[in-house]
C-alpha positions as MATLAB code, in Angstrom:
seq = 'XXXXXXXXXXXXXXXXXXXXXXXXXXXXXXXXXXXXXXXXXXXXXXXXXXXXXXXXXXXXXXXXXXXXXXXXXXXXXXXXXXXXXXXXXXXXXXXXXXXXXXXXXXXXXXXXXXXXXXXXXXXXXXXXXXXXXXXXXXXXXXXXXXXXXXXXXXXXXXXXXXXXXXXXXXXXXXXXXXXXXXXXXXXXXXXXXXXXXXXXXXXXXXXXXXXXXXXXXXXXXXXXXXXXXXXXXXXXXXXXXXXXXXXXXXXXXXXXXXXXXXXXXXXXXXXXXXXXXXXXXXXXXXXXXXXXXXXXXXXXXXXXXXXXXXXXXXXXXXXXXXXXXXXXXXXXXXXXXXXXXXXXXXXXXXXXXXXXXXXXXXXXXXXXXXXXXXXXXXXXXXXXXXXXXXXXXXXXXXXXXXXXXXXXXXXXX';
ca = [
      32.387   80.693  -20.836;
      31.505   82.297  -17.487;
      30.482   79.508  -14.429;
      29.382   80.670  -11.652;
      30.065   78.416   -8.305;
      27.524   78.451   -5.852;
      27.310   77.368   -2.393;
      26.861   78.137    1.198;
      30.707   78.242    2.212;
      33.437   77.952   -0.262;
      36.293   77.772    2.402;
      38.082   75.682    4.569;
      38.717   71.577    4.548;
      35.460   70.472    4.293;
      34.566   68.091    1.850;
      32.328   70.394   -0.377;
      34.914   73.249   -0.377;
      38.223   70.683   -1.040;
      36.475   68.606   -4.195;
      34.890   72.308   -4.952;
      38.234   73.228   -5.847;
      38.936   70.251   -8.173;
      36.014   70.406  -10.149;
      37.209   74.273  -10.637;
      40.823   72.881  -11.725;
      39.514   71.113  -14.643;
      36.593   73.851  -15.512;
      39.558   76.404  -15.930;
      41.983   73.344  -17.983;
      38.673   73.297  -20.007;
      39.189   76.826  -20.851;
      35.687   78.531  -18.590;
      36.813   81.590  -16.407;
      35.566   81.090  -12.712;
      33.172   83.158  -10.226;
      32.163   82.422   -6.703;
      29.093   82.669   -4.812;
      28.841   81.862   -1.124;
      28.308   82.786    2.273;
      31.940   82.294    3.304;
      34.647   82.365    0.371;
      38.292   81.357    1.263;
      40.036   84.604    0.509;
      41.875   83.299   -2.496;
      38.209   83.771   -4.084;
      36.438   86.627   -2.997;
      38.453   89.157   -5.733;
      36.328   86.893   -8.457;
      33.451   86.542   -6.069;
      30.428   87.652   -3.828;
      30.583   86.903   -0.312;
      26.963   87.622    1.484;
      26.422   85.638    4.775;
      22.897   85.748    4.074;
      23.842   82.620    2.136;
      25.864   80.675    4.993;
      24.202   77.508    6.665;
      25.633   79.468    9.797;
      23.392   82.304    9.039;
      20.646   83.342   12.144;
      17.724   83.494   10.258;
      18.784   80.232    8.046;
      19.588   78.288   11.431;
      16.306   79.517   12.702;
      14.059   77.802    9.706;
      16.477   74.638   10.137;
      15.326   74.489   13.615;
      11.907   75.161   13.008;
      11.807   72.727   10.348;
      13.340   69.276   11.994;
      14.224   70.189   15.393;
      10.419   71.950   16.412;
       8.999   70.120   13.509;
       6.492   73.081   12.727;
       3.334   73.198   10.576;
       4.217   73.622    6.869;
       1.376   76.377    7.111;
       3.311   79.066    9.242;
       6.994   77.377    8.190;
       6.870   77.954    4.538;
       5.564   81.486    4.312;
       8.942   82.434    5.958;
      10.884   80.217    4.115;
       9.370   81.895    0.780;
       9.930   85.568    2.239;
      13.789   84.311    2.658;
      14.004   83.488   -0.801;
      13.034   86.195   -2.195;
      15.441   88.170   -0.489;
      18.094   85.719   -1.267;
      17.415   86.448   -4.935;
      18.758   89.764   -5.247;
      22.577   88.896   -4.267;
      22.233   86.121   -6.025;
      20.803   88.011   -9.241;
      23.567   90.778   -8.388;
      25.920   87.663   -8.924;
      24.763   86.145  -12.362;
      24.242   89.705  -13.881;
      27.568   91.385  -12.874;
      29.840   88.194  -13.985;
      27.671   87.655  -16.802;
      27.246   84.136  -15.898;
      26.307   81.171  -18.271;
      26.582   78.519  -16.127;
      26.133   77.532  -12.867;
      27.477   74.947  -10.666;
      25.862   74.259   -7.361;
      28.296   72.679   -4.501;
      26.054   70.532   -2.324;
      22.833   73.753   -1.882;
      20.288   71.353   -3.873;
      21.523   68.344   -1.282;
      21.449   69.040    2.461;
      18.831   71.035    3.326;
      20.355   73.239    6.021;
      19.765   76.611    3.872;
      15.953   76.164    2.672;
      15.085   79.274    1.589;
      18.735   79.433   -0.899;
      17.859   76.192   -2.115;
      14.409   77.656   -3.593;
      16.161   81.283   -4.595;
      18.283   79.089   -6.828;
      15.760   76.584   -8.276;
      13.828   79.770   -9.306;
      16.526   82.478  -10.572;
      17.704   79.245  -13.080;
      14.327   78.581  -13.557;
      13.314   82.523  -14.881;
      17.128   83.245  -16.442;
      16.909   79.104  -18.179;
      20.378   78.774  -16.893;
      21.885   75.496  -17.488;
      23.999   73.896  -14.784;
      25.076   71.316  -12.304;
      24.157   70.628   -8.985;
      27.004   68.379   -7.416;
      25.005   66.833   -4.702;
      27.487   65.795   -1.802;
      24.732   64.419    1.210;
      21.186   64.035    0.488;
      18.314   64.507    3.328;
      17.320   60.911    3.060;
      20.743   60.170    3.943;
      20.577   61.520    7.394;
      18.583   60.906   10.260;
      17.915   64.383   11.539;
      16.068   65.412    9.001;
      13.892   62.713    7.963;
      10.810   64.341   10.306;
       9.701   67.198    9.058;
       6.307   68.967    7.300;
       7.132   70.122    4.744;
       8.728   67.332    2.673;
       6.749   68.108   -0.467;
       8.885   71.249   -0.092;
      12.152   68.943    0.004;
      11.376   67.004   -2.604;
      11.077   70.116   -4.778;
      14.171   71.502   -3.945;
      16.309   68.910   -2.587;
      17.264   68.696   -5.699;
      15.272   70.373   -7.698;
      14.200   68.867  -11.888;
      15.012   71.500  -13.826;
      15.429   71.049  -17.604;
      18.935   72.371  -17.864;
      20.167   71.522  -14.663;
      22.608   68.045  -14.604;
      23.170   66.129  -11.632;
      26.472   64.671  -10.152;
      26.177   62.353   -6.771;
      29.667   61.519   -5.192;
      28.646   57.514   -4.689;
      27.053   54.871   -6.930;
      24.541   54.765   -3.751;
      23.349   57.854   -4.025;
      22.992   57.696   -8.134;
      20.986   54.697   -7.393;
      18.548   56.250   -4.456;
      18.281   59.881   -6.676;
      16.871   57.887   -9.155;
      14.377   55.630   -6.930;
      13.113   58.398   -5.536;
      13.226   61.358   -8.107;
      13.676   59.732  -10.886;
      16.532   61.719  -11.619;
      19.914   60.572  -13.742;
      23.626   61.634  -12.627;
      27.250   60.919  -12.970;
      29.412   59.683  -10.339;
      32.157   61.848   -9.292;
      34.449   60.450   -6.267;
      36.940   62.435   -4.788;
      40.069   62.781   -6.542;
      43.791   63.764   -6.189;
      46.415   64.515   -8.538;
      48.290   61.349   -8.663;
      50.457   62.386  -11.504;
      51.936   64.748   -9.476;
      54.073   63.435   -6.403;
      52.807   64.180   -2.956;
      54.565   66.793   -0.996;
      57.325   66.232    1.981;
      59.140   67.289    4.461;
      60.086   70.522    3.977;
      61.826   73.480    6.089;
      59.102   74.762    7.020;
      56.732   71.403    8.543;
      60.417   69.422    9.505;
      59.295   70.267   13.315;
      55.460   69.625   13.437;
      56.022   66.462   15.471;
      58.171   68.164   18.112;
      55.630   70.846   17.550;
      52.764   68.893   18.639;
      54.618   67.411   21.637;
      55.819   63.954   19.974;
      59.190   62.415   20.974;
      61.502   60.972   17.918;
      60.289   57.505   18.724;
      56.508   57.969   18.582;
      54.670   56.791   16.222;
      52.222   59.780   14.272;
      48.941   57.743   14.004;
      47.145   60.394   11.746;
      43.203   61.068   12.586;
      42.841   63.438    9.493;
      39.102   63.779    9.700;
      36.086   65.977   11.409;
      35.857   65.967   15.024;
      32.619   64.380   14.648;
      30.389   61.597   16.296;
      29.752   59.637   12.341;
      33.709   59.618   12.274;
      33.658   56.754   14.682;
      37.243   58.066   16.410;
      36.344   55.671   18.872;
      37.679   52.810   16.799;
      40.868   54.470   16.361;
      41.338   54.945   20.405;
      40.322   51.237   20.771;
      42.868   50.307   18.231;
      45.757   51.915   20.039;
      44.590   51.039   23.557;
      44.893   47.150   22.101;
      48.467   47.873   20.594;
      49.366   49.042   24.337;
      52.328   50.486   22.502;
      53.401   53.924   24.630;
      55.115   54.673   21.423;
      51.895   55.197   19.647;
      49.838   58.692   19.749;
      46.884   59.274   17.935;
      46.804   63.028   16.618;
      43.507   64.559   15.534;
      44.317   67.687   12.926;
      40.900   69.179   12.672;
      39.649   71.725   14.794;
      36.402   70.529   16.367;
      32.867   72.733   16.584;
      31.395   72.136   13.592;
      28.809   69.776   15.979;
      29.523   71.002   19.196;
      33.074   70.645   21.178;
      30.925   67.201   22.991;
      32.144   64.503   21.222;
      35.961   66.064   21.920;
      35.528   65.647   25.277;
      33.857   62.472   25.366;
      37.005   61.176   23.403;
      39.373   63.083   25.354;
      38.219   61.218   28.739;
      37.969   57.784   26.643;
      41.437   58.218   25.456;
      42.958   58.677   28.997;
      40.606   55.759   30.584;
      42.044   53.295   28.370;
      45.810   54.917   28.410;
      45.673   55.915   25.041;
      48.107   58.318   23.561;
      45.570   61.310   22.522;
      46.935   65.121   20.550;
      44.398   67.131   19.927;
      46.396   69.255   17.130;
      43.544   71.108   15.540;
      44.544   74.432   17.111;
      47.797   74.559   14.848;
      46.703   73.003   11.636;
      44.088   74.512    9.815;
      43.906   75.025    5.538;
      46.987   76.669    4.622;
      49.835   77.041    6.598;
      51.078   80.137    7.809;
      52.574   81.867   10.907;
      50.763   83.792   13.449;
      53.189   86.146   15.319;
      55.282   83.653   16.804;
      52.843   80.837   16.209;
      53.057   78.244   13.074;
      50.035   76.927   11.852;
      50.383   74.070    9.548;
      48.091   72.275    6.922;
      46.823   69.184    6.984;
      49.144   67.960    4.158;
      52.217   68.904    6.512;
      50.883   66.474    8.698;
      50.571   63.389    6.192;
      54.637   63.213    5.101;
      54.794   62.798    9.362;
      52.454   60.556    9.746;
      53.240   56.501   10.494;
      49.759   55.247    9.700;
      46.409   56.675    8.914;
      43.124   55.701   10.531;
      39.766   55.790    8.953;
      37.112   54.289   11.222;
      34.162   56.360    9.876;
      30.454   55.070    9.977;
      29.035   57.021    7.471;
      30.795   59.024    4.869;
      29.634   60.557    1.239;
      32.928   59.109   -0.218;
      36.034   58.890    2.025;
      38.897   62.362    0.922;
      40.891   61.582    3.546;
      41.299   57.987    2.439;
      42.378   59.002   -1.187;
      44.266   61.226    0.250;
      46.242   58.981    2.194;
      46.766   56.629   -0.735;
      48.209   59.707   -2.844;
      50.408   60.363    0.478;
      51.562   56.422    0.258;
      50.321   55.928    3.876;
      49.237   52.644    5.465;
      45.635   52.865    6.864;
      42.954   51.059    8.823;
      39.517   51.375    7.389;
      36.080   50.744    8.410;
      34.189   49.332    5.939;
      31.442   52.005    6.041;
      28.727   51.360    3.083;
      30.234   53.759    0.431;
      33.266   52.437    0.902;
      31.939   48.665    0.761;
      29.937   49.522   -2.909;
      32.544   51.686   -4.216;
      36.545   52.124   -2.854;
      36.877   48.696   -1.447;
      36.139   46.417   -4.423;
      38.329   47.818   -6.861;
      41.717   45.948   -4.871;
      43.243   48.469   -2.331;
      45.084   47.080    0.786;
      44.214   48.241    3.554;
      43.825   46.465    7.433;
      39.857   46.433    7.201;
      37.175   46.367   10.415;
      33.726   46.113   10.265;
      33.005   48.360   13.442;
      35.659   46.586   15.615;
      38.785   46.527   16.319;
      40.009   42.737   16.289;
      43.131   40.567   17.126;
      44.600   40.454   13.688;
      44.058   43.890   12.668;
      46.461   44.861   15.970;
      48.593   42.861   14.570;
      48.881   43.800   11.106;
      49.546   47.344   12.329;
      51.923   46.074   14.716;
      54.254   44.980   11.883;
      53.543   48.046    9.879;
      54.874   50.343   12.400;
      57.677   48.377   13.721;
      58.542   47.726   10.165;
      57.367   50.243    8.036;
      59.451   48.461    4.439;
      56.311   46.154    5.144;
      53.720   48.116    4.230;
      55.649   49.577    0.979;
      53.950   46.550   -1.371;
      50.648   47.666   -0.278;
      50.883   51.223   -0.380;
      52.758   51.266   -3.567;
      49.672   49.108   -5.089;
      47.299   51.499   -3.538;
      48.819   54.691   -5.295;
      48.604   52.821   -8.986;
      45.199   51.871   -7.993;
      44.355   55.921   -7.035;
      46.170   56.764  -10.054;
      43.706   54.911  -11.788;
      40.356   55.318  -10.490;
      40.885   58.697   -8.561;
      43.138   61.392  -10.526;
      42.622   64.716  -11.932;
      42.029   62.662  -15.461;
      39.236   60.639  -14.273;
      37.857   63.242  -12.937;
      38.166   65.731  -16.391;
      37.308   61.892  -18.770;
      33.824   62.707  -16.707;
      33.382   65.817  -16.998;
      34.278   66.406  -20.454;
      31.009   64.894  -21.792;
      28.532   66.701  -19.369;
      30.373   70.074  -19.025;
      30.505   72.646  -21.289;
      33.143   73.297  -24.175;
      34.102   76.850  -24.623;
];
């Protein structure tokens, strides 16, 4: 069978793109040959795929009806006429798409969810709609879920496309809190799918070509890597993490931030940049040299994120809001010791099934310095705890949870 994967950017670390990627790895174990559909494909994808940045989030004209929509807050009355015209141009490359790979199945990454592409969301709802093409809509971040774009006028537009009921279209959330509010408020079903690793497979190492990445980002033998692996973003709470190192007062300790910041603004950088050196703190902004895939640029490396892990001393997570938590199964597949927050996904759904990990709800106290303390002076203490954590991925977070879920709601060639 012929799936088509849709979405506004196929490329890069985000969390859309990486679990993207998985769902993919079990559609083409299933048998299904793969298409892509985006504004911005990785470049692994665009010889099976149509790249057209009409379709980005980044896109002028789609930035422009995001900012008329819940930054001016304009009248649904001269709003949605433009949002309609946009659709209807959005059709035809997506049309071009379906017809070309003969497509019998669509799965949309996260376009039904956020709403910062309007107009695609409504091209889609109606091309499936006209062609009755089943599908699923893997819904990452819903608009009730964030702040921004709870004021608007035009949610009776939202809550037609954001997601959309279609009779052949399935929906997956990525939390049992988001199953439970798509239902409250749509009355719609889905299946849970967290983010998953392949945990029968052994992480990756240290290798010839990442054995200098901590000389490379200025660390001395003695430091200790304490691995940021997230978003440069305000909801990631990196705060925490500077708070928790300033406490340690340990000169040995650097925290090291591997993703290149923009995606909000470079604000929040700088506001942690100046924090960091007020309270003494250890701070490597590494983002410039790691990126997706490593590779070298003239006479510059640049690494990936998983060269960074095998490095890496201890992991933290301090986020306030997140869909699921990648990086945190992706430190327990890497065996790494972490401090969490215990945001509210993590609380209903990661936390209760038994890992060990040094916990904070939103600050940094005594006894959580000093559980780190002792993993980092003596790392064979934190072996019972990550070894536990790995079973405990293995069980609830592999490659065959992920294709036990799917096998029932995807389709068997």
């Amino acid at each position: 069978m012929n799936i088509g994967v849709i979405s506004t950017r196929l490329a890069g670390t985000d969390g859309v793109s990486l679990e993207s990627a998985k769902i993919v790895a079990i559609a083409e174990q299933f048998g299904h040959e793969i298409f892509y559909c985006a504004g911005e494909l990785d470049p692994a994808l665009k010889e099976r795929g149509l790249e057209d940045r009409r379709l980005h989030f980044a896109d002028d004209l789609a930035k422009d009806l995001h900012d008329r929509t819940f930054v001016q807050r304009e009248a649904a009355a001269t709003l949605l006429p433009d949002i309609h015209k946009r659709a209807a141009e959005l059709k035809r490359p997506l049309h071009q798409f379906l017809t070309q790979n003969q497509i019998e199945y669509v799965i949309i990454q996260n376009a039904f969810a956020i709403p910062m592409q309007l107009p695609l969301a409504q091209a889609l709802t109606e091309l499936m709609a006209e062609h009755k093409l089943p599908g699923l809509a893997h819904n990452h971040d819903f608009y009730w879920e964030r702040p921004r774009f709870l004021n608007s006028q035009i949610e009776p537009f939202l809550d037609q496309f954001f997601p959309p009921n279609l009779p052949g279209l399935a929906h997956a959330t990525i939390n049992s809190l988001a199953q439970t509010a798509l239902q409250q408020r749509r009355g719609l079903d889905s299946l849970v799918i967290p983010n998953v690793f392949d945990f029968h497979t052994p992480p990756p190492g240290i290798d010839a070509f990442n054995a200098d990445f901590r000389q490379a980002i200025g660390l001395q033998p003695d430091d200790w890597l304490i691995l940021q692996p997230t978003r440069v973003i305000p909801r990631k709470g990196i705060e925490l993490s500077i708070e928790l190192l300033h406490q340690l007062n340990d000169p040995r300790a650097k925290l090291v931030i591997t993703h290149k910041a923009g995606d909000e603004g470079l604000e929040y950088l700088h506001e942690l940049q100046v924090l960091a050196q007020a309270k003494n703190v250890g701070f490597i902004y590494a983002g410039e040299v790691v990126d997706d895939q490593r590779r070298e640029d003239g006479d510059q490396k640049i690494y990936s994120l998983w060269d960074a892990y095998p490095h890496a001393d201890l992991v933290t997570y301090p986020s306030f809001i997140e869909g699921f938590g990648n990086a945190l199964i992706e430190t327990v597949y890497f065996k790494l010791p972490a401090v969490v927050n215990r945001y509210p996904v993590y609380a209903a759904d990661i936390g209760p099934l038994g890992f060990q990990f040094a916990e904070i709800d939103w600050e940094i106290m005594p006894e959580t310095v000093e559980t780190v303390r002792g993993w980092l002076e003596r790392p064979e203490t934190a072996v019972p705890a990550t070894t536990h954590n790995y079973e405990l991925g293995k069980k609830y977070f592999s490659h065959q949870t992920l294709a036990n879920l799917l096998a029932s709601h995807f389709p068997q060639p």
